[in-house]
mmCIF file of the N, C-alpha and C atoms, coordinates in Angstrom:
data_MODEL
# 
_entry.id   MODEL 
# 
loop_
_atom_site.group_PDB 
_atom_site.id 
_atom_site.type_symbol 
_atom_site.label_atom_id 
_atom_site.label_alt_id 
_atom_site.label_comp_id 
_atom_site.label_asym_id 
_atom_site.label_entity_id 
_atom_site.label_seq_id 
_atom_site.pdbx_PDB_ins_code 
_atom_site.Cartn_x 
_atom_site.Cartn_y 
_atom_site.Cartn_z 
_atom_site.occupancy 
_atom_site.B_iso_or_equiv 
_atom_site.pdbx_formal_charge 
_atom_site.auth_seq_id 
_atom_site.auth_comp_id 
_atom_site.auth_asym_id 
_atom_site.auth_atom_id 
_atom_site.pdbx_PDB_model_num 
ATOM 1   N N  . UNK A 1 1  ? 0.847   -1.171 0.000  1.00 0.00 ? 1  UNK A N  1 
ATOM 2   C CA . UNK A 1 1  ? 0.000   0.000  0.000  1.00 0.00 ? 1  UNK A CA 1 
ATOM 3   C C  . UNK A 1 1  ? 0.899   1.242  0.000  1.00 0.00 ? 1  UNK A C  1 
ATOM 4   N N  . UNK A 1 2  ? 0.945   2.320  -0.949 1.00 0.00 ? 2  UNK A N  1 
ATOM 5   C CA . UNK A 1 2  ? 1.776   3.122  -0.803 1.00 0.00 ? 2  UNK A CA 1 
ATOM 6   C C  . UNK A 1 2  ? 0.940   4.251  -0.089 1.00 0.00 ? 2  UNK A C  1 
ATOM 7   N N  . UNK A 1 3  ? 1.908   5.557  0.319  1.00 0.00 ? 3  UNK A N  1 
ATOM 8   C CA . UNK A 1 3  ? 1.513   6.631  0.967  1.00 0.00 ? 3  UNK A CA 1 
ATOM 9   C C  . UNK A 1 3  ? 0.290   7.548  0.687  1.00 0.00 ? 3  UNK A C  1 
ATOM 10  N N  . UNK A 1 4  ? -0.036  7.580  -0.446 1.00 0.00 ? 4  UNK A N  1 
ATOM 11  C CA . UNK A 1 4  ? -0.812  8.243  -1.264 1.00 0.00 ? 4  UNK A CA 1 
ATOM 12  C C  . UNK A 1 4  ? -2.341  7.499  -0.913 1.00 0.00 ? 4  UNK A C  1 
ATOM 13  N N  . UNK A 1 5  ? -1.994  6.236  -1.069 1.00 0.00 ? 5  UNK A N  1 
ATOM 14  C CA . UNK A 1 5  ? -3.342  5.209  -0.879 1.00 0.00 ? 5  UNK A CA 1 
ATOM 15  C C  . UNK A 1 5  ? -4.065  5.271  0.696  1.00 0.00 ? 5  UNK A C  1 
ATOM 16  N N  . UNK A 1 6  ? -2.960  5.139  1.402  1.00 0.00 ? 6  UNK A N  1 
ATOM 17  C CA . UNK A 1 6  ? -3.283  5.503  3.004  1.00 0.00 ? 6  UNK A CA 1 
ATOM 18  C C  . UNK A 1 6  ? -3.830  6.801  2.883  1.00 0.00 ? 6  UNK A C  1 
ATOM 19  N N  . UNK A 1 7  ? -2.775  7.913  2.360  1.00 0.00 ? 7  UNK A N  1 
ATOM 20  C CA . UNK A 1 7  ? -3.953  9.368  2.476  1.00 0.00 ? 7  UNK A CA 1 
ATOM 21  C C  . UNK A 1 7  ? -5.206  9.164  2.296  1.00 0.00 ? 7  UNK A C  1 
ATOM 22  N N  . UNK A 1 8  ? -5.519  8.791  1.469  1.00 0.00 ? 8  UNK A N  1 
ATOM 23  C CA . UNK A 1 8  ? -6.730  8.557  0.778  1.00 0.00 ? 8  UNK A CA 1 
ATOM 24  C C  . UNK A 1 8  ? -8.017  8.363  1.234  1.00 0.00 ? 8  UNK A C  1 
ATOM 25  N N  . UNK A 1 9  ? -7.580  7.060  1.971  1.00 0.00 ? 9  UNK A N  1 
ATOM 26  C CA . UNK A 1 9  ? -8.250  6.442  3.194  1.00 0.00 ? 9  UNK A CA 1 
ATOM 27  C C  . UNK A 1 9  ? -8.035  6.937  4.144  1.00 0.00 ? 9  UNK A C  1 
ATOM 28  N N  . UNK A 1 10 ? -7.419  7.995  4.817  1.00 0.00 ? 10 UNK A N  1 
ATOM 29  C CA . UNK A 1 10 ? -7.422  8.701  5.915  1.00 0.00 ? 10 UNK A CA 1 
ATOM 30  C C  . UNK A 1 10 ? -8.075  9.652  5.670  1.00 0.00 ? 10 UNK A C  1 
ATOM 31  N N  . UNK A 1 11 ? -8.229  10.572 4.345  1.00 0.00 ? 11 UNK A N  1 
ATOM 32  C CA . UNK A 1 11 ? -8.960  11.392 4.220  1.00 0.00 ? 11 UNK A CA 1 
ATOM 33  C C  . UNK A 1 11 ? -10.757 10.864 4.515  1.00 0.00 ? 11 UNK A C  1 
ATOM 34  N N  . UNK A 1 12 ? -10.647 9.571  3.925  1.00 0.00 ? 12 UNK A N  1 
ATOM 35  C CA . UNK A 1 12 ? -12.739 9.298  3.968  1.00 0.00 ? 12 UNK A CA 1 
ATOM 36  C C  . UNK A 1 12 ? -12.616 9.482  5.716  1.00 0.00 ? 12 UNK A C  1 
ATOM 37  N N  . UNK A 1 13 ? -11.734 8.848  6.518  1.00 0.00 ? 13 UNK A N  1 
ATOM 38  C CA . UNK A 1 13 ? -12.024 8.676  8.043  1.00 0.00 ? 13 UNK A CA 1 
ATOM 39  C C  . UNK A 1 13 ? -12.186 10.155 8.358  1.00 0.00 ? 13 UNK A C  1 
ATOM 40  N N  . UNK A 1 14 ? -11.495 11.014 8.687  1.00 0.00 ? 14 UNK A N  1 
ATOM 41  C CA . UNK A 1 14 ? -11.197 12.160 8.795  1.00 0.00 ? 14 UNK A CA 1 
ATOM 42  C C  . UNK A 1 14 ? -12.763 12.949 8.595  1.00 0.00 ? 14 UNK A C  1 
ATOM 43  N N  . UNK A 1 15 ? -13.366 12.465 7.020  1.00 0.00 ? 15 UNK A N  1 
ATOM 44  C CA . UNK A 1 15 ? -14.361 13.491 6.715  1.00 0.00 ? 15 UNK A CA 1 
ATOM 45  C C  . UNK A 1 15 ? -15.451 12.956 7.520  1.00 0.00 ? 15 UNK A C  1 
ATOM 46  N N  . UNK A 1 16 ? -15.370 11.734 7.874  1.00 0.00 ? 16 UNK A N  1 
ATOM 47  C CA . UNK A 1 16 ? -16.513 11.403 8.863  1.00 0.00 ? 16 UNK A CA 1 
ATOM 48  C C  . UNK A 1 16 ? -16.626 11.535 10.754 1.00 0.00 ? 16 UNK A C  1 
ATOM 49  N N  . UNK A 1 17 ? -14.808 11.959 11.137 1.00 0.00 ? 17 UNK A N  1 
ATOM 50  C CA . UNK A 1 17 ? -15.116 12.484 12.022 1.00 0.00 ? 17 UNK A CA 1 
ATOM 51  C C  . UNK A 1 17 ? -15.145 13.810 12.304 1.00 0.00 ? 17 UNK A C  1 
ATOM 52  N N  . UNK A 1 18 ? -14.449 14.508 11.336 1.00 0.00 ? 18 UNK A N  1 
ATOM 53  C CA . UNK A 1 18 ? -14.390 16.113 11.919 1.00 0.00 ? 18 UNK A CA 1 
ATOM 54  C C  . UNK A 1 18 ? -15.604 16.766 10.987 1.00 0.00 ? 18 UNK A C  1 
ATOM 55  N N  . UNK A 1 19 ? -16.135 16.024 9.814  1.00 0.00 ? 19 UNK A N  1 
ATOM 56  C CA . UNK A 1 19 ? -17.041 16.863 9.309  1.00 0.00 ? 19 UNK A CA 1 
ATOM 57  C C  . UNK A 1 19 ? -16.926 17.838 8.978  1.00 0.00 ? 19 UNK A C  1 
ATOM 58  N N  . UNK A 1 20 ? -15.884 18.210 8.403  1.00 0.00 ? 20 UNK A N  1 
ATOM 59  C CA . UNK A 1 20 ? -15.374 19.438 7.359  1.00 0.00 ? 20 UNK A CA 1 
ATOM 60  C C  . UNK A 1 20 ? -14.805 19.208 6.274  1.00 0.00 ? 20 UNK A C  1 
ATOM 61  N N  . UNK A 1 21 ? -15.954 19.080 5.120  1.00 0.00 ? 21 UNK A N  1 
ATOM 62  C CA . UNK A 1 21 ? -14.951 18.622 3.821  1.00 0.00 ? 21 UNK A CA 1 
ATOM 63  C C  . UNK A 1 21 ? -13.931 19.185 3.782  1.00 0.00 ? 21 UNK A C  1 
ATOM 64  N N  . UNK A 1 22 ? -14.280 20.394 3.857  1.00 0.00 ? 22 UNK A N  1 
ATOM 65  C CA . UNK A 1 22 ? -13.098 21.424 3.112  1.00 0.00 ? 22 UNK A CA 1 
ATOM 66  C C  . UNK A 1 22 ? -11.541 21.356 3.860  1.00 0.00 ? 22 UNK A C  1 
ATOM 67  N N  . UNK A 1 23 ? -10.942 20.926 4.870  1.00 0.00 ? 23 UNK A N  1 
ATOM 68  C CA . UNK A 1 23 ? -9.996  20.930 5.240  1.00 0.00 ? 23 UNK A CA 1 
ATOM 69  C C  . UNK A 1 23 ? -9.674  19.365 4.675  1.00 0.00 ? 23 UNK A C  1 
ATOM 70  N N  . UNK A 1 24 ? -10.119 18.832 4.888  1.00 0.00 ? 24 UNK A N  1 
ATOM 71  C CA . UNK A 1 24 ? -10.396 17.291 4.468  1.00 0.00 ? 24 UNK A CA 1 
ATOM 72  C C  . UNK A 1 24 ? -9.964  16.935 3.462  1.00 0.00 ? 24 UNK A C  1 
ATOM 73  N N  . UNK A 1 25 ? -10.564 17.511 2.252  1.00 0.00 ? 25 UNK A N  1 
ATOM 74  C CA . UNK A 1 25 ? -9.992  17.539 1.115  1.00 0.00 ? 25 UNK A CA 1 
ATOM 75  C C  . UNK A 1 25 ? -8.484  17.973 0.453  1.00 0.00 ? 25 UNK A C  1 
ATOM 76  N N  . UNK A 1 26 ? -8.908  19.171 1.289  1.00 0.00 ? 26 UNK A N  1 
ATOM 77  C CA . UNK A 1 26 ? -7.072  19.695 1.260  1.00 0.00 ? 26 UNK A CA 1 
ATOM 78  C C  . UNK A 1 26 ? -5.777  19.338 2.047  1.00 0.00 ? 26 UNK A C  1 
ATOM 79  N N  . UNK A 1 27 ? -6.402  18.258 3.082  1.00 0.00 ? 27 UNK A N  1 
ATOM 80  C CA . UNK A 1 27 ? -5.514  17.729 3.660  1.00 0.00 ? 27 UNK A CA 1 
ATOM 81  C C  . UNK A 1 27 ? -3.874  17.652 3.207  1.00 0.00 ? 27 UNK A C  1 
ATOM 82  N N  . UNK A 1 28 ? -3.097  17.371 3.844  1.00 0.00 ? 28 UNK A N  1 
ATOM 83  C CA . UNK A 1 28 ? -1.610  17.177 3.468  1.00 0.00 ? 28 UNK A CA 1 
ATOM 84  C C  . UNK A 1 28 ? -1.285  16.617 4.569  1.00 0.00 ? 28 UNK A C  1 
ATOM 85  N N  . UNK A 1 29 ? 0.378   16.009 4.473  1.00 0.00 ? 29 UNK A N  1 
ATOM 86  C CA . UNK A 1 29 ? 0.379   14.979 4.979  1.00 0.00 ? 29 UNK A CA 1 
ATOM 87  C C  . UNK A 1 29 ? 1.332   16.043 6.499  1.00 0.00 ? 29 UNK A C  1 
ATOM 88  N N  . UNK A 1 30 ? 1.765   16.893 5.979  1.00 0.00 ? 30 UNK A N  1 
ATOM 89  C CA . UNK A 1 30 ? 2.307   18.020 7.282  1.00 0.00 ? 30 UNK A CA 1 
ATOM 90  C C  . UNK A 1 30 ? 1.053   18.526 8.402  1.00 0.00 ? 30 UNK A C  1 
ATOM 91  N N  . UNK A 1 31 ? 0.094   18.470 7.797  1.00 0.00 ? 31 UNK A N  1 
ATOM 92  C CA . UNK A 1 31 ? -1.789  19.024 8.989  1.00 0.00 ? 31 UNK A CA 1 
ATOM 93  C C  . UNK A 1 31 ? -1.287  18.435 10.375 1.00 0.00 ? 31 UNK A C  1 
ATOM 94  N N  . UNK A 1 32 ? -1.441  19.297 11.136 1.00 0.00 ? 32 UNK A N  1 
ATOM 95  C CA . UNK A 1 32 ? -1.247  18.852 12.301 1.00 0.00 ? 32 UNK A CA 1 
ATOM 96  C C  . UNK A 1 32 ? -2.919  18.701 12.429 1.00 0.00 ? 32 UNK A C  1 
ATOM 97  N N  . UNK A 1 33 ? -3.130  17.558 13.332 1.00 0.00 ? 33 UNK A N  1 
ATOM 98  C CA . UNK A 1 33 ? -4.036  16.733 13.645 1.00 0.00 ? 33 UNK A CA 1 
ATOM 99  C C  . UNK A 1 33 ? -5.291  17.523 14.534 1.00 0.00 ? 33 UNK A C  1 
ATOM 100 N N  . UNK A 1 34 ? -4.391  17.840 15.498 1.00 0.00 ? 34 UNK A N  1 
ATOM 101 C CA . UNK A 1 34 ? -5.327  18.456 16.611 1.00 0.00 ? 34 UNK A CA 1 
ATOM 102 C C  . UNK A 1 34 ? -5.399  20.150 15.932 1.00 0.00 ? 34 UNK A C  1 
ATOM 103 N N  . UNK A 1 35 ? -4.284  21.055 15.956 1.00 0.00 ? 35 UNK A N  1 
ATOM 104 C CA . UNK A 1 35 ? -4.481  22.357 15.733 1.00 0.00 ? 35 UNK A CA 1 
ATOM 105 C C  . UNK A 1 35 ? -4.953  23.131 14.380 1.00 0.00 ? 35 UNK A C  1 
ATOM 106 N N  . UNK A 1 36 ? -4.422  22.051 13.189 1.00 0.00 ? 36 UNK A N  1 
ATOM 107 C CA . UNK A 1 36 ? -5.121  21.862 12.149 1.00 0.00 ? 36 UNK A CA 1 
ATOM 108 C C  . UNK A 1 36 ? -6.142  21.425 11.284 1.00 0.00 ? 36 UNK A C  1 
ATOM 109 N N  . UNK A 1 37 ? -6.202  20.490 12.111 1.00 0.00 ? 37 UNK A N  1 
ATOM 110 C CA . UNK A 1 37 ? -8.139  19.670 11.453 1.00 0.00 ? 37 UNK A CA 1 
ATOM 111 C C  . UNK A 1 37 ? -8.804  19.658 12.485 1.00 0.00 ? 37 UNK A C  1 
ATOM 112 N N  . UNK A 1 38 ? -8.601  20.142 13.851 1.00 0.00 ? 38 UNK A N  1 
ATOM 113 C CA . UNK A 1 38 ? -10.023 20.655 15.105 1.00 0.00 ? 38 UNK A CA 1 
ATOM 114 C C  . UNK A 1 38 ? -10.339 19.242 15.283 1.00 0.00 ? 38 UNK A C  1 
ATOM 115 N N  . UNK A 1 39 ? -9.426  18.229 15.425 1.00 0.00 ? 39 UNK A N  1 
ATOM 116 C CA . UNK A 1 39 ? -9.868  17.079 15.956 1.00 0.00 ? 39 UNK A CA 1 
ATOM 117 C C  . UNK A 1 39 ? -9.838  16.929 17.492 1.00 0.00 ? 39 UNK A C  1 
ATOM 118 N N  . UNK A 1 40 ? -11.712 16.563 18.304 1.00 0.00 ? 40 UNK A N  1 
ATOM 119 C CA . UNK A 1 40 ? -11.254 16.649 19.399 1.00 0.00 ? 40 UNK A CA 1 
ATOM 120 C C  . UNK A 1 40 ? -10.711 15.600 20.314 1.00 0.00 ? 40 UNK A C  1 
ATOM 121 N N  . UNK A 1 41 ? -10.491 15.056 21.728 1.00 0.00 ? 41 UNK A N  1 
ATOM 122 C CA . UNK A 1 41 ? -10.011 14.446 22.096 1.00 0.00 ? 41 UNK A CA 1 
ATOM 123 C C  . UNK A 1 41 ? -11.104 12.615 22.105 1.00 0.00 ? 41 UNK A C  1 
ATOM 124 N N  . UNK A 1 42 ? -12.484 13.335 21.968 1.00 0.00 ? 42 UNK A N  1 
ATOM 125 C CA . UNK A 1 42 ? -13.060 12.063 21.517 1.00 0.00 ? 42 UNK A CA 1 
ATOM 126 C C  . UNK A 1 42 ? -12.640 11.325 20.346 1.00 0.00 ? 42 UNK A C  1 
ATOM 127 N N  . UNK A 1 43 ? -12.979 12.604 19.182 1.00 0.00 ? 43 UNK A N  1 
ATOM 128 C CA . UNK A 1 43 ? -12.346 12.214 17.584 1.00 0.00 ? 43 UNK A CA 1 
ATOM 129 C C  . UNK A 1 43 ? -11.319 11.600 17.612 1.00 0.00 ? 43 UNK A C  1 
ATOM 130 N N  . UNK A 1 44 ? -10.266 11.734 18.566 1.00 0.00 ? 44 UNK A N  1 
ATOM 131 C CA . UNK A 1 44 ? -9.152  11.114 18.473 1.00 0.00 ? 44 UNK A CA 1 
ATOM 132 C C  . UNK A 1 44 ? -9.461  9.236  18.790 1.00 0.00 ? 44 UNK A C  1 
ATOM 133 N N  . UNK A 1 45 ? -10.481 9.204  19.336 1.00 0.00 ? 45 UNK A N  1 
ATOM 134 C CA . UNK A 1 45 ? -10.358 7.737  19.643 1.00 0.00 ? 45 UNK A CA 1 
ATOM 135 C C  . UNK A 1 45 ? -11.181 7.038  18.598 1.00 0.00 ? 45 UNK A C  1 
ATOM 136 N N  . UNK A 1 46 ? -12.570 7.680  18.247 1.00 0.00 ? 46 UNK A N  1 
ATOM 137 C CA . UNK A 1 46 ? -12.860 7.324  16.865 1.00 0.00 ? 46 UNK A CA 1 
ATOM 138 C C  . UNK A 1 46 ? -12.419 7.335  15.544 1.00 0.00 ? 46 UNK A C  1 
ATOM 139 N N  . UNK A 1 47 ? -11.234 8.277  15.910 1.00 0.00 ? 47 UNK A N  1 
ATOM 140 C CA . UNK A 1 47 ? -10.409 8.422  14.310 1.00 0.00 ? 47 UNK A CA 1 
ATOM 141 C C  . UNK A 1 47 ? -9.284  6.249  14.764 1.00 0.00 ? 47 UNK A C  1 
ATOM 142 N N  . UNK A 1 48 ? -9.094  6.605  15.722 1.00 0.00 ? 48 UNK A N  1 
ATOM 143 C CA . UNK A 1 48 ? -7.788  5.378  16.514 1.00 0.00 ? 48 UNK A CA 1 
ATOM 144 C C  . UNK A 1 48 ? -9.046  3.861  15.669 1.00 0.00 ? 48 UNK A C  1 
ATOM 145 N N  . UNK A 1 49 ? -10.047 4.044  16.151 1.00 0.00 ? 49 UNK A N  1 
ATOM 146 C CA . UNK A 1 49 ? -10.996 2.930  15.988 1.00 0.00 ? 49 UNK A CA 1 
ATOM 147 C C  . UNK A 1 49 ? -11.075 2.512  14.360 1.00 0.00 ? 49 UNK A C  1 
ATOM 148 N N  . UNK A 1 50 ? -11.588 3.873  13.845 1.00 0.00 ? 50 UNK A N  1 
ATOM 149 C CA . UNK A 1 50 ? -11.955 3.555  12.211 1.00 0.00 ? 50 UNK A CA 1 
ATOM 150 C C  . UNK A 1 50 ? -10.508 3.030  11.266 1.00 0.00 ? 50 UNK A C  1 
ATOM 151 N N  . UNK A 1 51 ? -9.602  3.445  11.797 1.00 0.00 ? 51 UNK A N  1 
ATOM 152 C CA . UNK A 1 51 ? -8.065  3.208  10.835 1.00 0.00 ? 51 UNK A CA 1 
ATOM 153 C C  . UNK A 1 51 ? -7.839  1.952  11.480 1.00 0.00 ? 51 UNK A C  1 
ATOM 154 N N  . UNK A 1 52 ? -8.333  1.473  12.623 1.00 0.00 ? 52 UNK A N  1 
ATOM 155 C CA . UNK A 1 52 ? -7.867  -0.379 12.884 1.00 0.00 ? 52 UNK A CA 1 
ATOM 156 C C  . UNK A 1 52 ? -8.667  -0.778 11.502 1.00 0.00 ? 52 UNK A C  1 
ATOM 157 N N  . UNK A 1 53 ? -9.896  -0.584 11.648 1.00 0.00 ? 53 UNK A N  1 
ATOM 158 C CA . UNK A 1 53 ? -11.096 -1.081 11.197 1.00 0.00 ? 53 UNK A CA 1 
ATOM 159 C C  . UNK A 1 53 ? -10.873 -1.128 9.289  1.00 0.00 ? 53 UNK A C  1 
ATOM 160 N N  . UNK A 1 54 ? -10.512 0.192  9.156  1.00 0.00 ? 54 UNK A N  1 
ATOM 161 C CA . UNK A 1 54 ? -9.742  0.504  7.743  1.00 0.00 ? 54 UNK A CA 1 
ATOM 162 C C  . UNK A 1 54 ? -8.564  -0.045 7.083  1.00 0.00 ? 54 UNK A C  1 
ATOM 163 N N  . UNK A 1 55 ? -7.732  -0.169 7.818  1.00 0.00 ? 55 UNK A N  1 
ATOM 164 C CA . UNK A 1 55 ? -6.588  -0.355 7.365  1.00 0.00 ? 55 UNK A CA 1 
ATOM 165 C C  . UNK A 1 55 ? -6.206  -2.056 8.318  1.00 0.00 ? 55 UNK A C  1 
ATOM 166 N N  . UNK A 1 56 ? -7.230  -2.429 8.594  1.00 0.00 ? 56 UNK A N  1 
ATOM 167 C CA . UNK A 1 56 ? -6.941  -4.452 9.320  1.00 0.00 ? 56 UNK A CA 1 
ATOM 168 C C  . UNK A 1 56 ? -5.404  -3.655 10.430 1.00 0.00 ? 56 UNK A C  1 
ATOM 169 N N  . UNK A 1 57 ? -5.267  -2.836 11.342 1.00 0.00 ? 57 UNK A N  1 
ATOM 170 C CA . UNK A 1 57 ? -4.103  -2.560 11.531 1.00 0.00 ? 57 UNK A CA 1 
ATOM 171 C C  . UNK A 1 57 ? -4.670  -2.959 13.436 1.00 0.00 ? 57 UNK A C  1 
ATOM 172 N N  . UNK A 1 58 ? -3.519  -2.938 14.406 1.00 0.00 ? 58 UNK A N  1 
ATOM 173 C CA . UNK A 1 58 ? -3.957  -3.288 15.962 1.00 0.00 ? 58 UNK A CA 1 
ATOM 174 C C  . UNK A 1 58 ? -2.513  -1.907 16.460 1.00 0.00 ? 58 UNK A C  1 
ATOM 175 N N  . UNK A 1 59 ? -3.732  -1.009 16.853 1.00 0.00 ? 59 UNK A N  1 
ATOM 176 C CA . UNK A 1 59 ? -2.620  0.232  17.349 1.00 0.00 ? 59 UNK A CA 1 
ATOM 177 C C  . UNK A 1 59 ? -2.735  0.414  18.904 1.00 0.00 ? 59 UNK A C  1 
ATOM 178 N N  . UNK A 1 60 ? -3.062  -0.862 19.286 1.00 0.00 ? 60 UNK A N  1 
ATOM 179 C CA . UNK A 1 60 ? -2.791  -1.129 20.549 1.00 0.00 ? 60 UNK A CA 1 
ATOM 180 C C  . UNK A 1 60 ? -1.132  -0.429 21.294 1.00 0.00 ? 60 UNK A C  1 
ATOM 181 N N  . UNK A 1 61 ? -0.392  -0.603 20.698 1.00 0.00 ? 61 UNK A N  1 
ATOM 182 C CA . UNK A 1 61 ? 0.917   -0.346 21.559 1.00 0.00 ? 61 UNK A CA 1 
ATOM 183 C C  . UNK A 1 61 ? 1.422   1.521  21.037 1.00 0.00 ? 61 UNK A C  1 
ATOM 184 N N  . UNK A 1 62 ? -0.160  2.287  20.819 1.00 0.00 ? 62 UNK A N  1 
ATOM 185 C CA . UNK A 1 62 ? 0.552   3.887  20.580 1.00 0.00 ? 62 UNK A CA 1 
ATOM 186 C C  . UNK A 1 62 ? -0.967  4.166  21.381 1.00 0.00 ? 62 UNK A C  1 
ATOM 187 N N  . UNK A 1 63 ? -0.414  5.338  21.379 1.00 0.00 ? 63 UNK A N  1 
ATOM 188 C CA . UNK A 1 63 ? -1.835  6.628  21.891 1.00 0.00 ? 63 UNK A CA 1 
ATOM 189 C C  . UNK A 1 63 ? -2.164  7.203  20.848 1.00 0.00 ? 63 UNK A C  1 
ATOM 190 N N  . UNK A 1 64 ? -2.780  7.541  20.702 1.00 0.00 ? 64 UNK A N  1 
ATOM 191 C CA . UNK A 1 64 ? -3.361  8.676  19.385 1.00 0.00 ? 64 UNK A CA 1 
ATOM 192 C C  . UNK A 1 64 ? -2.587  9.722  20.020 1.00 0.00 ? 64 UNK A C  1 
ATOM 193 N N  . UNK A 1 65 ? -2.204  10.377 20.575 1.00 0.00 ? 65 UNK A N  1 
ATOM 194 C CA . UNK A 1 65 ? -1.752  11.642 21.393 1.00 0.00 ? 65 UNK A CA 1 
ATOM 195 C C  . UNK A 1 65 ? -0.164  11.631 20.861 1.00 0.00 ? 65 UNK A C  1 
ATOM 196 N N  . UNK A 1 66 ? 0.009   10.526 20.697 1.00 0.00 ? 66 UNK A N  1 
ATOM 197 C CA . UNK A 1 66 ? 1.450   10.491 19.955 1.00 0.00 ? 66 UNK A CA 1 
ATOM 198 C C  . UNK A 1 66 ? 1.646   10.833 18.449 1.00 0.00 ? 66 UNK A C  1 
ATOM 199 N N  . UNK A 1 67 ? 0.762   10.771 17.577 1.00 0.00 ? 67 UNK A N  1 
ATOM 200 C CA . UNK A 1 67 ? 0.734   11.403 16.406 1.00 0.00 ? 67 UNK A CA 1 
ATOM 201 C C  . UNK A 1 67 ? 0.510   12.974 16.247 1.00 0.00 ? 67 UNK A C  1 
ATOM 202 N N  . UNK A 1 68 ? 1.639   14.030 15.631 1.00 0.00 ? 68 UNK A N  1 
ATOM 203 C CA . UNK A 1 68 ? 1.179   15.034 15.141 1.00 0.00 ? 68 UNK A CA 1 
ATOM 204 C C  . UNK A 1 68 ? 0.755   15.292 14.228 1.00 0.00 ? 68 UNK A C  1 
ATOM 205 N N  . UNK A 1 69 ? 1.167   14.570 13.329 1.00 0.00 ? 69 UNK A N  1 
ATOM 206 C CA . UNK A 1 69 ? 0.713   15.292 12.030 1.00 0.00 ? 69 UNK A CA 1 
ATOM 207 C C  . UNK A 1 69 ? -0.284  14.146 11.548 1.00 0.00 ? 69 UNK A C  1 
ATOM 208 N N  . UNK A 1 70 ? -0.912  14.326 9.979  1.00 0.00 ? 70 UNK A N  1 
ATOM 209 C CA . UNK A 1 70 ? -1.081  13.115 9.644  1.00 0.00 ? 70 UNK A CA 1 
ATOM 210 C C  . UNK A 1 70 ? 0.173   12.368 8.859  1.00 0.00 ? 70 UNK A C  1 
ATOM 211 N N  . UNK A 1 71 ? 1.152   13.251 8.275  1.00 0.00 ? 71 UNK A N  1 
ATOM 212 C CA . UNK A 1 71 ? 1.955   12.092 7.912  1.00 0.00 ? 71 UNK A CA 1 
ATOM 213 C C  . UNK A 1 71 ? 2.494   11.192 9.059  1.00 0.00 ? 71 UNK A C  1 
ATOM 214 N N  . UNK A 1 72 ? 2.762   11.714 10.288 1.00 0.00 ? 72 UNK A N  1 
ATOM 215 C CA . UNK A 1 72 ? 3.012   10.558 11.117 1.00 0.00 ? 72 UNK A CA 1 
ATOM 216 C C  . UNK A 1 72 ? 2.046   8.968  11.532 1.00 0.00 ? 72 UNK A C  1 
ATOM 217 N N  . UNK A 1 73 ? 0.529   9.534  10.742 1.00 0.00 ? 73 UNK A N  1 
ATOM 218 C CA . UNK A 1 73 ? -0.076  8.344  10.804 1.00 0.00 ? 73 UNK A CA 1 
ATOM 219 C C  . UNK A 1 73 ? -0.024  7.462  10.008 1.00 0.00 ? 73 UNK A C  1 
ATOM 220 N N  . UNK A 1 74 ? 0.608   8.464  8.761  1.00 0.00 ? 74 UNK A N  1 
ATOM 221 C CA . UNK A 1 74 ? 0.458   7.126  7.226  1.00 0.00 ? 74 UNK A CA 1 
ATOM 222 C C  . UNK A 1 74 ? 1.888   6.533  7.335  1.00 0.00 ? 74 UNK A C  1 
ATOM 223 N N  . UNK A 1 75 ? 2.747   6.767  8.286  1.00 0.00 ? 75 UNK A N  1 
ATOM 224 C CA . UNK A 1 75 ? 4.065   6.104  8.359  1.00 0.00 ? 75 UNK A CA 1 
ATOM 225 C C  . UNK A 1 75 ? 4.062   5.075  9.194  1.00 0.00 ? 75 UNK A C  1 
ATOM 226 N N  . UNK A 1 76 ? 3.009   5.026  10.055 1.00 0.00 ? 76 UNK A N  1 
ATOM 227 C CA . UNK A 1 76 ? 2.778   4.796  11.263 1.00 0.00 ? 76 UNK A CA 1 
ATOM 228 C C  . UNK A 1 76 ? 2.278   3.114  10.678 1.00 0.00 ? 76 UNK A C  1 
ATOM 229 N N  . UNK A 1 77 ? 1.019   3.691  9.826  1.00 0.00 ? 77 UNK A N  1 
ATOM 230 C CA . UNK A 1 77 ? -0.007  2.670  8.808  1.00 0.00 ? 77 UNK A CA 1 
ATOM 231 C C  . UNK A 1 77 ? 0.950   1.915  7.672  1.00 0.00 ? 77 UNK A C  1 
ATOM 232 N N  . UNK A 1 78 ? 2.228   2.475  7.414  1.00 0.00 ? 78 UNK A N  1 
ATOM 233 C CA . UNK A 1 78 ? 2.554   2.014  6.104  1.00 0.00 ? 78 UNK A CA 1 
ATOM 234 C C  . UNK A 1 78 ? 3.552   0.816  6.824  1.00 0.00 ? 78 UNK A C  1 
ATOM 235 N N  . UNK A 1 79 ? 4.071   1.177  7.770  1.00 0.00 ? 79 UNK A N  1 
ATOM 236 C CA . UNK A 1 79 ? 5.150   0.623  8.856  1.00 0.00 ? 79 UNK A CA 1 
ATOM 237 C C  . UNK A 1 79 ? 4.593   -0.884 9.078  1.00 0.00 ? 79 UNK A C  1 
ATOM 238 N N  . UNK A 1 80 ? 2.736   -0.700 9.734  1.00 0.00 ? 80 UNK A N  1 
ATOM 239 C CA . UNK A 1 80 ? 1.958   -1.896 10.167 1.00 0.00 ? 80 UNK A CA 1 
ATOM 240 C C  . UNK A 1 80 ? 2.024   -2.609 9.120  1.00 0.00 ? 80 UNK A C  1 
ATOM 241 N N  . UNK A 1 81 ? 1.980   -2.733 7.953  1.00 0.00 ? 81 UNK A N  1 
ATOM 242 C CA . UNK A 1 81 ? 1.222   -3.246 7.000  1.00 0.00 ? 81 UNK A CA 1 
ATOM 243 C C  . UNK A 1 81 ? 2.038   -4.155 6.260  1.00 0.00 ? 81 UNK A C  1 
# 
């Protein structure tokens, strides 16, 4: 699965928890998570839930709190896989 493909699929998760196409769409892989896409500390566990669920991945051994950006998640995802 390359990087691009994970965006991809992080972007559909993303638009279903923060509910803002428009950042969503324009996403990049530098967005910081929390100060940039207004993800809140719930979102953070439903975003943690939908990318197991998405990506067959077990992120049991991180916090969501440990990711800043999103590229640290698609490295994170590309790493699992």
């Amino acid at each position: 699965m390359t990087e691009l493909e994970i965006l991809e699929g992080l972007k559909k998760i993303f638009t279903l928890v923060i509910n803002r196409n428009a950042e969503v769409d324009n996403m990049k892989k530098d967005a910081k998570i929390v100060s940039d896409l207004g993800v809140s500390s719930v979102g953070l566990i439903y975003l943690m839930v939908a990318i197991e669920e998405q990506f067959g991945i077990d992120m049991s051994d991180v916090t969501f709190n440990s990711f800043e950006t999103v590229g640290d998640v698609v490295t994170y995802i590309k790493n699992k896989k």
